[in-house]
LOPADREN-95374 format. One record per residue: x, y, z of N, C-alpha, C, O in turn; residue in three letters. Coordinates in pm, whole numbers, plus 50000, padded with zeros to 5 digits. Layout:
XYZXYZXYZXYZALA/...
***
This chain:
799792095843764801072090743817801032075543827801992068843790UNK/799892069743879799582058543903799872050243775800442039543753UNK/799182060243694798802048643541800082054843428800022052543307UNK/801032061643481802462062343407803252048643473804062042443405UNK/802952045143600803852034443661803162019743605803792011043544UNK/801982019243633801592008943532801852005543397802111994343352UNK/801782012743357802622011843200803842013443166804272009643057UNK/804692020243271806112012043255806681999543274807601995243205UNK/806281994843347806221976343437805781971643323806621964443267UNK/804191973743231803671967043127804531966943041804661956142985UNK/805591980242988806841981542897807941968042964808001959242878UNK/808231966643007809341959843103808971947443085809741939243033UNK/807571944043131807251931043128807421925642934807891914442913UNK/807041933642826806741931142734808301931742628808571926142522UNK/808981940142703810711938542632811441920842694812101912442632UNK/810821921042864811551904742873810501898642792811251895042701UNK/809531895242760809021884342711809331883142554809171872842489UNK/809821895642501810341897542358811681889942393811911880142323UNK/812281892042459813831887242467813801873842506814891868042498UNK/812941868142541812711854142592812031843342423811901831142421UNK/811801850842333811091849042238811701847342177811571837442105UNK/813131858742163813761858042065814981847242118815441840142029UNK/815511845342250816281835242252815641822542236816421813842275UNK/815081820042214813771812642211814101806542066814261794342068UNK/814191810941976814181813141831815421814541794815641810041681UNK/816391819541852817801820941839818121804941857818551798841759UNK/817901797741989817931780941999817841774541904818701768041845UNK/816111776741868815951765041718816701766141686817541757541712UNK/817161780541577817781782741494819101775041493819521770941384UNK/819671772941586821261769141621820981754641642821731747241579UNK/820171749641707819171732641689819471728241546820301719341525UNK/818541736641408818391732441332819441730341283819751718941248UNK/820431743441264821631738941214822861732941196823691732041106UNK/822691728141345823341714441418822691702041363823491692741351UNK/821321699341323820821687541292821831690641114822431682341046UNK/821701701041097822071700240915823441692240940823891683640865UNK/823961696341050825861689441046825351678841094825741671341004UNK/824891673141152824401656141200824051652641061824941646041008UNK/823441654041016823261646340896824231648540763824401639740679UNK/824711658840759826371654940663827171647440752827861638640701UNK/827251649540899828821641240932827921623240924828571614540865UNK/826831620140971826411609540916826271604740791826041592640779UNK/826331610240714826461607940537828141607040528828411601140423UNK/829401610840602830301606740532830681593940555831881592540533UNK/830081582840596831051573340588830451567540484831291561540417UNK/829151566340432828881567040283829461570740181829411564640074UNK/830211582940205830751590240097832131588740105832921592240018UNK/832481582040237833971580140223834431566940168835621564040153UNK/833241557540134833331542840082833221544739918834001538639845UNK/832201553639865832071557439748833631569239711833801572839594UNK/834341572639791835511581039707836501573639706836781564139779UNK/837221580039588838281576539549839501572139700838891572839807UNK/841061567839717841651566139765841961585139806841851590239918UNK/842251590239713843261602939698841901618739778841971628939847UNK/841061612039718840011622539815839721620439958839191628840031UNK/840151607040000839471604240174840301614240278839761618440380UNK/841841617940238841791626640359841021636640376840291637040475UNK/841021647140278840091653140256838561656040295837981666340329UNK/838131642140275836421641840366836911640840506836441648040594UNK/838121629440534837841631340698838241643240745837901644240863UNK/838711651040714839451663840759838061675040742837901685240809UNK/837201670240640835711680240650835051675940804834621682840897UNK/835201661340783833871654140930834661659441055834061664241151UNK/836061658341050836531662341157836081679341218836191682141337UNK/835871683541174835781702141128834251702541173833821708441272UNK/833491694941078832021696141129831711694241241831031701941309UNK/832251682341281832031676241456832591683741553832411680141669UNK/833361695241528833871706241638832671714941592832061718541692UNK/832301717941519831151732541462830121729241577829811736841668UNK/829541714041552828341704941701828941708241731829031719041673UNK/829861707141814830141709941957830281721042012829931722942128UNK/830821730241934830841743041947829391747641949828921755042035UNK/828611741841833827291748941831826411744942018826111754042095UNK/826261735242039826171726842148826021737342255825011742742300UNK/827581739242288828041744442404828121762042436828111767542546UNK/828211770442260828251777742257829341788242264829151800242276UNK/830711781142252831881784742254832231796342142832501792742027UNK/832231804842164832711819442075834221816542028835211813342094UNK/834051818741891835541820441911836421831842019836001842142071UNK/837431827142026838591834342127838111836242284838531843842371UNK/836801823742285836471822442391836891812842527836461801342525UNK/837621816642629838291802442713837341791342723837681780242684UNK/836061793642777835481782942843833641786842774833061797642763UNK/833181772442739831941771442693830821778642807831191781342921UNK/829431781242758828491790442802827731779942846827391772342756UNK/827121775343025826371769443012825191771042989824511761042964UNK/824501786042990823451790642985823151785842867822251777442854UNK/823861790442766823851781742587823161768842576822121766542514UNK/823981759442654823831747042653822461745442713821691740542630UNK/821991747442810821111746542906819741754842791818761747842816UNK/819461761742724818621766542689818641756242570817561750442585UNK/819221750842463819381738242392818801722442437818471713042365UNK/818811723542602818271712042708817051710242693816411699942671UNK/816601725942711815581728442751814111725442697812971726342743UNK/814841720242546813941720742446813951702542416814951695642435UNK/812691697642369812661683542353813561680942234814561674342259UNK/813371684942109814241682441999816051688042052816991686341974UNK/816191692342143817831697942113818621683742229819761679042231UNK/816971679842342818231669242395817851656242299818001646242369UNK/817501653042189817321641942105818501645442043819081634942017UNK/819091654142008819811665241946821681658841992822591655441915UNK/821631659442161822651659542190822571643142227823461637842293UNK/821861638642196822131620242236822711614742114823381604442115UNK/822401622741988822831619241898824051618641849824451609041783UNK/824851630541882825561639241835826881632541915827991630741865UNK/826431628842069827141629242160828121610642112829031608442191UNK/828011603642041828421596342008829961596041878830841587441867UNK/829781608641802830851615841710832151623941813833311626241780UNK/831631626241910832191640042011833551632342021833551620741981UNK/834681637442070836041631342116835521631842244834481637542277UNK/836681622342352836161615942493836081630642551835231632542638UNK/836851640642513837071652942591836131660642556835841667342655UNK/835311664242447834641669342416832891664142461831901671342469UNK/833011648442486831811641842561831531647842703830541653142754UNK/832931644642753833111644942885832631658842965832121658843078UNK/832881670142885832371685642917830841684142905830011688442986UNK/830571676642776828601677842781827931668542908826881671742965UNK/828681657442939828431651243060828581657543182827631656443260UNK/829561664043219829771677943286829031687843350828801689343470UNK/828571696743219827611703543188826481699443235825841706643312UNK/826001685743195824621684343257824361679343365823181678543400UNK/825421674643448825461671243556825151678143654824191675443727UNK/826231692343676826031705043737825011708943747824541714143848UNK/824401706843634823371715143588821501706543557820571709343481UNK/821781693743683820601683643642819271691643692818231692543627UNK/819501696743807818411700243932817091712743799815861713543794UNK/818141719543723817221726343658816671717243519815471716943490UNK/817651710243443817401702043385816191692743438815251692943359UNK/816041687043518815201676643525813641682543552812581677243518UNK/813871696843635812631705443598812081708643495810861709643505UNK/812671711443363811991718943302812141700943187812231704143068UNK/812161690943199811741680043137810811673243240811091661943279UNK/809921678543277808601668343367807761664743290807151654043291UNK/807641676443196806461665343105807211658943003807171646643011UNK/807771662842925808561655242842808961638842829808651629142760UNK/809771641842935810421629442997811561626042884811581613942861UNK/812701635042792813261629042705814881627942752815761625542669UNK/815171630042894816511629442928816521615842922817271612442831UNK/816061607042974816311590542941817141585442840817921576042839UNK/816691596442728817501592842628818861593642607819331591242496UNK/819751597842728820831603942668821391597242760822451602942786UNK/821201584342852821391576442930822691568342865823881568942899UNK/822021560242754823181555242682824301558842583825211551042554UNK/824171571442531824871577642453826461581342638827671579542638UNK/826011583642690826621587142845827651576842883828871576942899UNK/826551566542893826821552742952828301547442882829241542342942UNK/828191550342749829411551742643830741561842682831921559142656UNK/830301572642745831141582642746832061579442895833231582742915UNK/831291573142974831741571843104833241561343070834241562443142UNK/833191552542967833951540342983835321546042915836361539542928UNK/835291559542833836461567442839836691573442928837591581042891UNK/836411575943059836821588143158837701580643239837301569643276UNK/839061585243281839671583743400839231584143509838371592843529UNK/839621575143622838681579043785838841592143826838031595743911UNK/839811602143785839531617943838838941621843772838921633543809UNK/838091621043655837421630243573835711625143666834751631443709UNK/836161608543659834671602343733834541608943870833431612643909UNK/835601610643943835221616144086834681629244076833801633144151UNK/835291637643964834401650643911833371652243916832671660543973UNK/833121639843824831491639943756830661629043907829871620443870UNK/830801629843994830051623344079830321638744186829511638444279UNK/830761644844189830741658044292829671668644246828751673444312UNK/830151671444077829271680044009827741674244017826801681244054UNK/827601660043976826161656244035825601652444126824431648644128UNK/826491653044234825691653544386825691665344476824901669344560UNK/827071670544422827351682744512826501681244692825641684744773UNK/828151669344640828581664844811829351673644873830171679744804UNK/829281675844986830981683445040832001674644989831931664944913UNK/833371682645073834481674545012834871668345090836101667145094UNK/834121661845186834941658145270833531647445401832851654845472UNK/833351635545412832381626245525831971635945620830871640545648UNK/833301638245669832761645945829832631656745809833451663745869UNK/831821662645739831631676045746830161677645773829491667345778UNK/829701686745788828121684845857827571682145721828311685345628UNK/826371676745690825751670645620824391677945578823371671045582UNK/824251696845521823141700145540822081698445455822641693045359UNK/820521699845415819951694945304820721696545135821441706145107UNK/820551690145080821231690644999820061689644868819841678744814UNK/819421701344829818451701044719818691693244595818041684544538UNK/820231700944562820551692044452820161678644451819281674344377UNK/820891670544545821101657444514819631653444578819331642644526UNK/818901656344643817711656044648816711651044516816111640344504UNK/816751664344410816341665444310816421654044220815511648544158UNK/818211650244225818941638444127817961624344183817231617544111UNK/818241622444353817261608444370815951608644349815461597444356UNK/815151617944325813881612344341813281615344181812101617944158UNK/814431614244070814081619843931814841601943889815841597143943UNK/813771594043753814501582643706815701580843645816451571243661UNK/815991595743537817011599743461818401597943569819441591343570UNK/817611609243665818751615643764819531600243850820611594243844UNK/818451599043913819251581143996820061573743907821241571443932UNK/819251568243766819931555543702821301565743659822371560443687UNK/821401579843594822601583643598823781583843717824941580143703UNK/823251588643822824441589643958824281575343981824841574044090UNK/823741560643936824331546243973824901540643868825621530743882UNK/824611547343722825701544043622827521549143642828551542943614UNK/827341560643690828681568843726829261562743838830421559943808UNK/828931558243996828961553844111829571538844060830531533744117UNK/828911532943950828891516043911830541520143803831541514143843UNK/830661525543730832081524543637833361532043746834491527243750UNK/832921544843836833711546243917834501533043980835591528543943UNK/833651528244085833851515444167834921509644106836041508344155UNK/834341504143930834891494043860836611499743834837361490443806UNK/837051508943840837861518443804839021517943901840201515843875UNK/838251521344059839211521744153839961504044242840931498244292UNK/838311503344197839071486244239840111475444136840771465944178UNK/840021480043993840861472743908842421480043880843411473443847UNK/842411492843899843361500943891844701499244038844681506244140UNK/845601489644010846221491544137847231498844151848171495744225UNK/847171511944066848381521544031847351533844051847751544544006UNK/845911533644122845561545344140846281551244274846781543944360UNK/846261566644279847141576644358846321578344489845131581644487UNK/846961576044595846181577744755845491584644753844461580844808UNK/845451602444685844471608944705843721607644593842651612744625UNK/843611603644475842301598944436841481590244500840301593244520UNK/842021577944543841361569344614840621573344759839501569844797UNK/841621582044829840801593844913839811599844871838851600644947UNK/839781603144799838701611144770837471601744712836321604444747UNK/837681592944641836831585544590836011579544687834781580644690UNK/836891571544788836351568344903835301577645043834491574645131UNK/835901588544996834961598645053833171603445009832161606045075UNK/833611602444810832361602344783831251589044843830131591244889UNK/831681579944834830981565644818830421565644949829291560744960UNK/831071570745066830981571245202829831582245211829161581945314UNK/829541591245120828251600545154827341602045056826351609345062UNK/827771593344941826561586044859826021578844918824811581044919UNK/826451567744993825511559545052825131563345246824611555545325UNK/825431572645264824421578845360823761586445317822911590445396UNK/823751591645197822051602245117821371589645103820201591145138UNK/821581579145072820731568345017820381560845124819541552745085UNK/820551559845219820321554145359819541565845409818581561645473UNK/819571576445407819311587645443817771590345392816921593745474UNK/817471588545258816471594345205815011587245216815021574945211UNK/814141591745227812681584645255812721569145168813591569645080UNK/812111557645171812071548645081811691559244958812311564044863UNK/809681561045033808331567044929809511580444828808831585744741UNK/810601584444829810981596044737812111592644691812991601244680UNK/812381577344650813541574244605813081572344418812311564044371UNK/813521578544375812681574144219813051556444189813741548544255UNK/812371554844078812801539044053813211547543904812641556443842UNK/814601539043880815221540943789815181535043655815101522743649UNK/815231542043546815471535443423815691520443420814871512643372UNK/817221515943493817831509343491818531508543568818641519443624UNK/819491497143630820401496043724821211488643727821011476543733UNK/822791496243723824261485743714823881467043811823171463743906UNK/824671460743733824281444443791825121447943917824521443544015UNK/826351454343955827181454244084826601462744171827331467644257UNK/825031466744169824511478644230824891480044398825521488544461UNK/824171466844441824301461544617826011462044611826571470644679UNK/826941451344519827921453444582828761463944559829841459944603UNK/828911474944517829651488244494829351490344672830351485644726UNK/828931492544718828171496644844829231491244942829881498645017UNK/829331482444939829581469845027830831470345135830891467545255UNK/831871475645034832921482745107833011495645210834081496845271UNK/831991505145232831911515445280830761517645404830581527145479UNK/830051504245391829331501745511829301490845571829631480345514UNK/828871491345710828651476345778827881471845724827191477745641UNK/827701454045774826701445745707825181453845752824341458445674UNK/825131453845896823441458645912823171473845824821971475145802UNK/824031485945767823131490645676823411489145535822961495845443UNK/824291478545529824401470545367822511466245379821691474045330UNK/822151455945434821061447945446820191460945450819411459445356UNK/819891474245516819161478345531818951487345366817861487245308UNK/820051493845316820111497045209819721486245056819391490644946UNK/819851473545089819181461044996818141461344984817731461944868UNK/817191461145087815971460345140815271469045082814171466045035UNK/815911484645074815861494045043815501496044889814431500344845UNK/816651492144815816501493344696815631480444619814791481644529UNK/815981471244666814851462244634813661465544638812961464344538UNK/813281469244729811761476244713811401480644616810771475444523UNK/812001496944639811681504344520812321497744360811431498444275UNK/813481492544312813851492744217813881471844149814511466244059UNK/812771466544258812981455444239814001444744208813751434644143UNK/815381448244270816641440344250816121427544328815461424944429UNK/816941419144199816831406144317818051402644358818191393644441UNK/
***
């Protein structure tokens, strides 16, 4: 009896590790053939200089077509499907060649079609940044991003600063650990991303004088409990970042008094050597 139950568990254990194998392999597979469309939609502007006048709609109407197939391949969108798979995406992450993959790619994408992969990985950093510890190749997709941000409207940015902090919605609400955003500060990828997003936000709400009260509500709400996680968090577990917006100290500036402006300077200076 004993050794029928042992060997069912051994069955069980040996069907998930088959199925883990084969999605495993199912990835490459969809990797590789995403790199094959990266390198035709990069070959047409070659080929669109070498054709005739009467053939160019034609190629762009192919590149256009290919660059939805990436994205689709990417995200994993079925046809007659509403909304992309993040599990898809996330197992594509997971792998060193698929996020070289999407830094690449992510530069062809339309702003709307960027904006979901920025999205996507935002939500979704805390596991992301785990399963790249040794790696270390999210860095890379820093600037392909950095690009994508300067198309987004401030509601898509206030999005993408909720999905990657997963703040409440609201200052006064109790304030309980918050793993996520935990995870995001004390990872290099994770910080220099939530101060690239925090830094074009800012730039957004303060130049825009036709933004809507409750965006600006709300915006103002994030900034107000971004910078109490960051006031909040140990110096020793603040990561030092890639990189850091030049308006870093003053984005801040508006949402706190001077004594924890100065204390938050002090702060980041340390760790991230601002002068």
């Amino acid at each position: 009896m004993i050794d029928a139950v042992v060997t069912s568990r051994s069955e069980d254990d040996e069907t998930k590790e088959k199925q883990v194998r084969d999605k495993r392999r199912q990835t490459l597979v969809t990797i590789e053939k995403t790199y094959s469309l990266l390198l035709d939609v990069e070959d047409y502007e070659r080929r669109y200089l070498l054709s005739l006048e009467g053939e160019r709609p034609a190629l762009m109407g192919e590149r256009k077509q290919k660059i939805c197939d990436m994205y689709d391949n990417l995200r994993g969108k079925a046809p007659g499907q509403e909304r992309p798979s993040d599990d898809h995406f996330m197992q594509i992450m997971c792998i060193r060649k698929g996020k070289r993959l999407v830094a690449r790619i992510l530069p062809f994408l339309s702003p709307e079609q960027a904006a979901d992969v920025l999205m996507a990985t935002a939500r979704n950093l805390p596991f992301l940044i785990k399963k790249d510890a040794q790696d270390e190749v999210l860095p890379c997709l820093l600037r392909p991003f950095s690009h994508v941000l300067y198309h987004l409207p401030l509601g898509t940015v206030t999005s993408l600063v909720q999905q990657l902090t997963n703040l409440p919605q609201s200052a006064t609400a109790p304030a309980p650990t918050n793993l996520h955003l935990a995870a995001v500060l004390q990872n290099k990828f994770g910080l220099s991303l939530l101060y690239l997003v925090l830094s074009r936000g800012e730039e957004l709400q303060s130049s825009d004088a036709n933004t809507e009260l409750m965006q600006d509500n709300q915006w103002t709400e994030l900034m107000l409990m971004a910078t109490r996680e960051l006031l909040r968090i140990p110096q020793v577990a603040l990561a030092k970042p890639v990189s850091t917006p030049s308006n870093l100290i003053s984005l801040f500036s508006r949402y706190v008094d001077q004594q924890k402006l100065n204390l938050l300077e002090t702060k980041l200076h340390l760790v991230h050597g601002i002068r």
